[in-house]
C-alpha positions in Angstrom: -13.9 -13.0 8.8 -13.9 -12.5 5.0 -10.5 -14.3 3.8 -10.4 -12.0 1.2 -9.5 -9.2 4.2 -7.3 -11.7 6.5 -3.8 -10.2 5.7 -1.9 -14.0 6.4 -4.5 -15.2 4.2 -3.8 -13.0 1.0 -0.2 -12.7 1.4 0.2 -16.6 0.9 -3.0 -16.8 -1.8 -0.8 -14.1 -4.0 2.6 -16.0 -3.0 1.3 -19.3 -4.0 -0.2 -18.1 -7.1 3.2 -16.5 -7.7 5.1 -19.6 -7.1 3.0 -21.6 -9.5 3.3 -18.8 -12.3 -0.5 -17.7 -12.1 -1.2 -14.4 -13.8 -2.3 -12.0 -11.7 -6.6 -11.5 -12.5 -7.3 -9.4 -15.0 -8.9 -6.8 -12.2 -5.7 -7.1 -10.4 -3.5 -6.0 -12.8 -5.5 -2.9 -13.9 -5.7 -1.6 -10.4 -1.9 -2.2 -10.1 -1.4 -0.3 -14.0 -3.6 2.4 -13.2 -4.0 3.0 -10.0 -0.2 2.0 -9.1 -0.7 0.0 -6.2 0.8 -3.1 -5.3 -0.4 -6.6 -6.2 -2.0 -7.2 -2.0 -3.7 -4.3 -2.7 -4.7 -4.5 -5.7 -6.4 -8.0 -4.6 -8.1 -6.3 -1.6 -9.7 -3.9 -3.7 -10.4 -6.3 -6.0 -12.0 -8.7 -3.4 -14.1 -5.7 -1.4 -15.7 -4.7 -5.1 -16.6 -7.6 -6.3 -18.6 -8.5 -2.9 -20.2 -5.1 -3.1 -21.4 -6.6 -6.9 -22.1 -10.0 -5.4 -24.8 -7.8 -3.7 -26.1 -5.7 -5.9 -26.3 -8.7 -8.3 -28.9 -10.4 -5.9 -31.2 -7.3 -5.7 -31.5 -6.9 -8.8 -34.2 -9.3 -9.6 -36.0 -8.1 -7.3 -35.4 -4.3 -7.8 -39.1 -3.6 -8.3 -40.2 -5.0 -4.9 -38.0 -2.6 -3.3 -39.6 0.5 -1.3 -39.2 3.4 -3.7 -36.3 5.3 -0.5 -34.4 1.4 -0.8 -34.2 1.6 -5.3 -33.2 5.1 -4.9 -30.5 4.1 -2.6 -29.7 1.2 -4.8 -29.8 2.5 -8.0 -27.1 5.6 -6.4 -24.9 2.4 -5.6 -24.9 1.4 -8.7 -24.0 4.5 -10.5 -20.3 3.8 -9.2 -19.6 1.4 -11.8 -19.6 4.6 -14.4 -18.1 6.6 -12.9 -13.9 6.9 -12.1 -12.7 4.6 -9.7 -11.6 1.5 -8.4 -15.2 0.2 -8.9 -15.0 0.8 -12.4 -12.0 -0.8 -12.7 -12.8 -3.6 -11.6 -15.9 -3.7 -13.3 -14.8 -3.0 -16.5 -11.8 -5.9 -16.2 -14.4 -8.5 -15.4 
């Protein structure tokens, strides 16, 4: 299991950070200012995005090799980070 979806495993990562007077990351704190959600949530969404663009960060090098129904399907994917959303967000905070 991811440990960016194990519940125990967030609750003490945001605790901890708390405790040691961390600032929540910058993609964090946007969620929670515009899309008013609290700070575990805020980190899911967070952690879920920026796996999705650990993906789509690998393909692209190799974007040309892909069959032409795969880029099509990629390059959709990819529109997300343009338009609203938490995807943005998070994008535009990194």
């Amino acid at each position: 299991m991811d440990k960016a979806d194990d519940e125990e495993f967030r609750r003490a990562f945001l605790k901890a950070n708390a405790v040691l007077g961390a600032q929540p990351f910058p993609a964090v704190a946007a969620l929670m200012e515009q899309a008013a959600v609290t700070e575990e949530t805020a980190f899911r969404l967070m952690s879920t995005e920026l796996s999705w663009w650990n993906f789509r960060v690998q393909v692209i090098p190799y974007i040309d090799e892909l069959p032409p129904m795969e880029r099509t399907f990629f390059e959709r994917g990819c529109r997300i980070y343009g338009q609203p959303g938490v995807a943005r967000v998070v994008y535009e905070a990194m």
